[in-house]
DOLO-325604 format. One line per field, with one value per residue (C-alpha): z negated, y, x negated. Coordinates in steps of 0.2 Angstrom, whole numbers, plus 5000, padded with zeros to 4 digits. Layout:
! DOLO-325604
pz <- (Z / ...)
py <- (Y / ...)
px <- (X / ...)
This chain:
! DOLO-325604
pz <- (4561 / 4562 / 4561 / 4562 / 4573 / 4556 / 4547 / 4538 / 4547 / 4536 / 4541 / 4548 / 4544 / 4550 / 4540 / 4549 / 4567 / 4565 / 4558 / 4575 / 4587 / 4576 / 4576 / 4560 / 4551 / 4556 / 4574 / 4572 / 4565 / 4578 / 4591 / 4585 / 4586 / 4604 / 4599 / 4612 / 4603 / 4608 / 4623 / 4635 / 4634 / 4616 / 4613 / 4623 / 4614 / 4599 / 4601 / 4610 / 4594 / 4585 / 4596 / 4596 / 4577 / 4573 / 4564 / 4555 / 4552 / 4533 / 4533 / 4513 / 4517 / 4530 / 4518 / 4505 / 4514 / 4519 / 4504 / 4509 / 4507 / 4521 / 4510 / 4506 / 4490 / 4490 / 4477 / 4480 / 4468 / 4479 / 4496 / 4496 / 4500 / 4518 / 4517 / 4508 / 4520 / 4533 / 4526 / 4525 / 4544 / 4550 / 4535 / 4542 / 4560 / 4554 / 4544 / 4556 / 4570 / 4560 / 4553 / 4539 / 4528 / 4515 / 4498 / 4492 / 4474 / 4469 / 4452 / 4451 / 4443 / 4428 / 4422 / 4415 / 4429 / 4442 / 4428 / 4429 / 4449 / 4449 / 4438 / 4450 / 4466 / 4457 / 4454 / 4470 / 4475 / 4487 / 4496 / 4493 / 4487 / 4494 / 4480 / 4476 / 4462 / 4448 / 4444 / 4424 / 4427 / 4417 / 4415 / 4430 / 4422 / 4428 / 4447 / 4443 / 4436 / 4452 / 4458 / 4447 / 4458 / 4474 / 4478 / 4485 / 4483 / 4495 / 4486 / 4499 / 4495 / 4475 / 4470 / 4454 / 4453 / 4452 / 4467 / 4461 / 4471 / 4491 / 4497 / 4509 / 4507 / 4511 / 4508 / 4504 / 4503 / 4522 / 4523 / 4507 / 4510 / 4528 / 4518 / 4507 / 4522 / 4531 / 4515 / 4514 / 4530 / 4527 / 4511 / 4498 / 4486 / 4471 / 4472 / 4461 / 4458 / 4451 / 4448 / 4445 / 4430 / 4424 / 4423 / 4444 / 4456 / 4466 / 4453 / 4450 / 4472 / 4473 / 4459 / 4466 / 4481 / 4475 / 4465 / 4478 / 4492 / 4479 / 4475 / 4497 / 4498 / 4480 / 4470 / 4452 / 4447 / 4435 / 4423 / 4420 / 4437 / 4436 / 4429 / 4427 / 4430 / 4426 / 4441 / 4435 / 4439 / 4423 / 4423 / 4440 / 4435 / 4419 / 4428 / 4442 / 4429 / 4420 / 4436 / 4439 / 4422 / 4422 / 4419 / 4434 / 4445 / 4461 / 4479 / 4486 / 4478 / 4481 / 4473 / 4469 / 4484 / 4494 / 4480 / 4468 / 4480 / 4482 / 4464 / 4465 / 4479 / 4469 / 4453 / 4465 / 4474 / 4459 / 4454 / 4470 / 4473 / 4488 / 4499 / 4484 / 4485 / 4502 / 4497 / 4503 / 4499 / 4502 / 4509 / 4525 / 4523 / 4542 / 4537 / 4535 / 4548 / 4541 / 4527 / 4527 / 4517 / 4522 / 4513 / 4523 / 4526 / 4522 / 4520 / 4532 / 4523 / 4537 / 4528 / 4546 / 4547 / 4530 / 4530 / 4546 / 4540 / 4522 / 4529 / 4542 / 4528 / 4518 / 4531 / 4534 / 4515 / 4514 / 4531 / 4523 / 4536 / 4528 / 4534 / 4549 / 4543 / 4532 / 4531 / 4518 / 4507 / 4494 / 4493 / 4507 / 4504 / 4519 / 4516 / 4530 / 4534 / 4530 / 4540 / 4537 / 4545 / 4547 / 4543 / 4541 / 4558)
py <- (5680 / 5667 / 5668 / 5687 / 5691 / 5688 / 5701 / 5713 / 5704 / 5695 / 5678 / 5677 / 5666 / 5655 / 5664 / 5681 / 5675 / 5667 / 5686 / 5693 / 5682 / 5683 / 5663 / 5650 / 5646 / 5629 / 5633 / 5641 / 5627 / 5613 / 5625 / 5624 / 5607 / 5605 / 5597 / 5592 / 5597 / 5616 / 5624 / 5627 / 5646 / 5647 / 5637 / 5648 / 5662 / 5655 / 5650 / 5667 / 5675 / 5662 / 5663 / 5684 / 5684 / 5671 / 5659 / 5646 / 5629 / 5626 / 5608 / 5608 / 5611 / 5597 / 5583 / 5588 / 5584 / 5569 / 5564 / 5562 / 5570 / 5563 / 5560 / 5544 / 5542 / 5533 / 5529 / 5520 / 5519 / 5530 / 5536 / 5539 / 5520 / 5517 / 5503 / 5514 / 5529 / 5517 / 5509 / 5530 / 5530 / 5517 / 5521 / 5537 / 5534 / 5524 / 5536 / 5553 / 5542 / 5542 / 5560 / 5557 / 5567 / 5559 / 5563 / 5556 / 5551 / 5543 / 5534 / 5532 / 5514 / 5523 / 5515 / 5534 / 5543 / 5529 / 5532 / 5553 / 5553 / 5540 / 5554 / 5568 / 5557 / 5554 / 5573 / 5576 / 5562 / 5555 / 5543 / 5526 / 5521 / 5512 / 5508 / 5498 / 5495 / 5501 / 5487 / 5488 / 5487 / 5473 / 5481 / 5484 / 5489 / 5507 / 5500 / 5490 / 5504 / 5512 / 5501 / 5510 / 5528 / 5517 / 5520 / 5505 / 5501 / 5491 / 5484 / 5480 / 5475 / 5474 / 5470 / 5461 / 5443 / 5443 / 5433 / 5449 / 5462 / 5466 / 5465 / 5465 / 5457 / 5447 / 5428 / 5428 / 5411 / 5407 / 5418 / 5414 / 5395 / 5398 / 5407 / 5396 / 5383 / 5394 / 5398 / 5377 / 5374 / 5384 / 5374 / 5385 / 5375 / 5385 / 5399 / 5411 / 5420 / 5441 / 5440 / 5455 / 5460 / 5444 / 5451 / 5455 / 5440 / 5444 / 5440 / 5423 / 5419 / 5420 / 5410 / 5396 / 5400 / 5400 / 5384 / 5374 / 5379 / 5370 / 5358 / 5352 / 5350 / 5341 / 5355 / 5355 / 5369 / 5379 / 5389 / 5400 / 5405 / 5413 / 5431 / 5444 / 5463 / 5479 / 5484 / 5500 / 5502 / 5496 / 5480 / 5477 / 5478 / 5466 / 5454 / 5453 / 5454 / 5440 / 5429 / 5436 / 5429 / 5412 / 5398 / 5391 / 5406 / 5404 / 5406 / 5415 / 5425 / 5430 / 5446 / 5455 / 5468 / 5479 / 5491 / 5479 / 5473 / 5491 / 5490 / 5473 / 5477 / 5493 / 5482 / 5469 / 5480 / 5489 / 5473 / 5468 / 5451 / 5460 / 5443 / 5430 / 5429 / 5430 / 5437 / 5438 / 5451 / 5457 / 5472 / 5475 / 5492 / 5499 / 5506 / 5493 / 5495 / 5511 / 5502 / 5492 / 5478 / 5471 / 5455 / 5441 / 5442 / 5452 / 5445 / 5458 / 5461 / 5471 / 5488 / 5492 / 5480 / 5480 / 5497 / 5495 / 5481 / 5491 / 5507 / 5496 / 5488 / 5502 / 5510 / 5495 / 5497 / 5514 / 5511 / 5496 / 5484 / 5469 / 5458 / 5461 / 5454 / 5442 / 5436 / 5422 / 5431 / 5446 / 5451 / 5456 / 5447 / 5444 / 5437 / 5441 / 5428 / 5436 / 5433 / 5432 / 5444 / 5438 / 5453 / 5447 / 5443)
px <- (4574 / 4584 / 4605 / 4599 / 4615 / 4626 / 4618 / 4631 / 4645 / 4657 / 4663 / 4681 / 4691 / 4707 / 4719 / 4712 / 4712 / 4730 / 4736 / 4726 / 4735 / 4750 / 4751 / 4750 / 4734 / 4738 / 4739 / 4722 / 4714 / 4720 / 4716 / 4698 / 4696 / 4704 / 4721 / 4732 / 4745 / 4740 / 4744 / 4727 / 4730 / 4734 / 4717 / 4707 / 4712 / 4707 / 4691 / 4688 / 4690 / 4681 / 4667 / 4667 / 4667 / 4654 / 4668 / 4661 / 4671 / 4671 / 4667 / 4666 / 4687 / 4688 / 4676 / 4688 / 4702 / 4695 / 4692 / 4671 / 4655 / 4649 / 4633 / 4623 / 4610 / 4596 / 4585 / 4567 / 4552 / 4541 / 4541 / 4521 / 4523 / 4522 / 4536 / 4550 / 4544 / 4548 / 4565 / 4571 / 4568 / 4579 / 4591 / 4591 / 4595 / 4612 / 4619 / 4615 / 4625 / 4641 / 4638 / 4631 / 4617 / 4606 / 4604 / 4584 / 4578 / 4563 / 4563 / 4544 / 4547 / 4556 / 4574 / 4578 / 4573 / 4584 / 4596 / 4595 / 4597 / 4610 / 4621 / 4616 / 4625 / 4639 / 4640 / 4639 / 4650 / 4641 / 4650 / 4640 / 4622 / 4608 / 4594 / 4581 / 4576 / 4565 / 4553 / 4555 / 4574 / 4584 / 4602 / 4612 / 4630 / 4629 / 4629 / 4643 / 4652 / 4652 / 4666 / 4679 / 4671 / 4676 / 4658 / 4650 / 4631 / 4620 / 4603 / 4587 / 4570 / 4568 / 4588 / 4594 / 4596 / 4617 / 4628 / 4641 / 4632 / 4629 / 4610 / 4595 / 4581 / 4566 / 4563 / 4547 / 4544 / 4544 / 4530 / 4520 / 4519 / 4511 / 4499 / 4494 / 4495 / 4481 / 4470 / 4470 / 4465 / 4450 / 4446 / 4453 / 4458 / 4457 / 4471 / 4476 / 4492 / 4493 / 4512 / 4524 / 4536 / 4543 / 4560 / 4559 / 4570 / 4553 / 4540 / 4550 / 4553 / 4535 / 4531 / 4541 / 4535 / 4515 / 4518 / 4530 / 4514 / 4501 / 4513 / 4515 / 4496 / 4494 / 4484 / 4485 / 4494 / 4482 / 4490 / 4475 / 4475 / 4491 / 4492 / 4504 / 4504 / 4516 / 4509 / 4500 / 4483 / 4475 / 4487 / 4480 / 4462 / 4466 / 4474 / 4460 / 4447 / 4456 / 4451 / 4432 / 4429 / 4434 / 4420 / 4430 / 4436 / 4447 / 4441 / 4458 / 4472 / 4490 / 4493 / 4511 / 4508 / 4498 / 4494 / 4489 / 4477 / 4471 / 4465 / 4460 / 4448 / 4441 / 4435 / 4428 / 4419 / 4413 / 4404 / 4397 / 4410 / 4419 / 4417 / 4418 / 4439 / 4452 / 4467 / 4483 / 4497 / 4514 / 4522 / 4507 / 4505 / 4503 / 4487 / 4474 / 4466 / 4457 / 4451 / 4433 / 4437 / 4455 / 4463 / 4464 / 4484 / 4499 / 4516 / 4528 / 4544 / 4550 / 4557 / 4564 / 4576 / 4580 / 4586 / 4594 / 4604 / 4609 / 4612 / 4626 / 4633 / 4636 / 4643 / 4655 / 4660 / 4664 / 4674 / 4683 / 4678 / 4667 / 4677 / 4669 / 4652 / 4659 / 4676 / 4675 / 4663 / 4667 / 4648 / 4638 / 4620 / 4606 / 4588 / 4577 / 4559 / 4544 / 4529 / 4512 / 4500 / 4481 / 4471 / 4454 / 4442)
């Protein structure tokens, strides 16, 4: 079993080996961590003791001192989702590489539960936060409390709509308007929008988007083509059915994301129109290509880079060194091009 060899054994500790060696505790401890300061023999003896005792550094003592946790939060709606599963593994590789752990939470698109595991990485004072967003979320004053904690926050993906804050995230509209490009190259001419909350900066970038798109290739802008969803599955379904019943339905449609389309796709192919609408998405779950019917293309967000990019930043803040990102600018804010993806053969 493992750590087997510690069995019955009590842990020794500095104050022990320095009364041994008849030394300081404070000789001990720099001894342990090879300070110059200590003569070679003196060392070796040391960590001879250390080493025949199974002494174990009390890095709880040292963060203390430090004044760090050497721990990061992160808060995401749902790691199921392949995009945040993916954000998690770049955030991951910054942090380990400067010694740090990660604290995870999932808010499930809930403001309480956000709110409830926000608390628990103050408790454990976590030394900064990485969040995005819950999509119901209107009020961001407990964030920006954080700032009297010293504990910085970096927001990515889904972030509020305030030039006061430091994120990451996509432009969608470089993406989106060669979407709408492609669908009217291949005579679409009718498109529909299946917009998110109303109180999201997404839901109102790719409304802009949607109607500046239109707008470059002269096409009325039809306000019954543009529906809205809280993005649960029955939302989903309303809105799409919304569209299926107009006297004069459209030929292509831009949905919210990935797994709205998901729901989309199940009602159509319930009523047998699975090749009467293209659609184009966001996020471009990595998955599609196990799936039969697939839309015709899926705005890349790039989660990667994204958390790269926050997990650097944050790191930067808690080292007290933005300045090197940004020297005239207080906030830290990046916007990343999507890209469409073509799906469909």
């Amino acid at each position: 079993m493992l750590f087997s060899f510690m069995e019955g054994k009590k842990l020794i500790t500095i104050k022990e080996i320095a009364k041994i060696l008849n030394v300081s505790p404070s000789t001990v401890s720099r001894a342990l961590k090879g300070h110059p300061s200590i003569s070679g023999i003196t060392t070796e003896r040391v960590q001879k003791i250390a080493k025949e005792n199974n002494f174990v550094l009390n890095k709880s003592a040292i963060f203390f001192n430090q004044k760090r946790s050497y721990t990061l939060g992160l808060i995401v709606p749902n790691l199921s989702e392949p995009f945040f599963s993916t954000a998690l593994n770049a955030i991951e590789k910054v942090a380990s590489a400067q010694n740090y752990n990660i604290m995870i939470g999932q808010s499930h698109d809930h403001v309480e539960t956000e709110m409830t595991v926000l608390q628990k990485f103050i408790d454990h004072r976590v030394d900064g936060i990485i969040v995005s967003i819950s999509k119901q979320h209107k009020f961001f004053q407990p964030y920006t409390d954080l700032e009297k904690l010293n504990i910085p926050v970096v927001f990515f993906d889904c972030v509020p709509e305030d030039k006061y804050l430091h994120y990451v995230a996509s432009n969608l509209h470089t993406g989106l308007l060669k979407g709408i490009n492609a669908l009217v190259a291949q005579r679409h001419f009718k498109i529909a929008l299946i917009n998110g909350p109303v109180n999201l900066s997404a839901t109102r970038q790719r409304l802009i988007g949607y109607i500046k798109g239109l707008n470059e290739h002269h096409i009325p802008v039809r306000s019954d083509l543009m529906k809205t969803t809280d993005l649960s599955p029955a939302g989903n379904i309303a809105a799409m059915n919304s569209l299926i019943e107009l006297s004069d339905p459209p030929s292509a449609i831009i949905v919210f994301n990935d797994n709205v389309l998901l729901d989309c796709f199940s009602l159509i192919k319930s009523k047998g129109l699975v090749d009467q609408f293209k659609f184009i998405s966001f996020a471009n779950q990595p998955d599609w290509k196990y799936y039969d019917h697939k839309p015709f293309g899926s705005i890349e967000q790039f989660p990667a880079e994204q958390g790269k990019i926050a997990a650097e930043v944050l790191m930067k803040l808690i080292n007290g060194e933005l300045h090197h990102l940004q020297s005239d600018h207080k906030y830290y804010q990046f916007n990343l091009d999507s890209e469409i993806i073509y799906l469909n053969d």
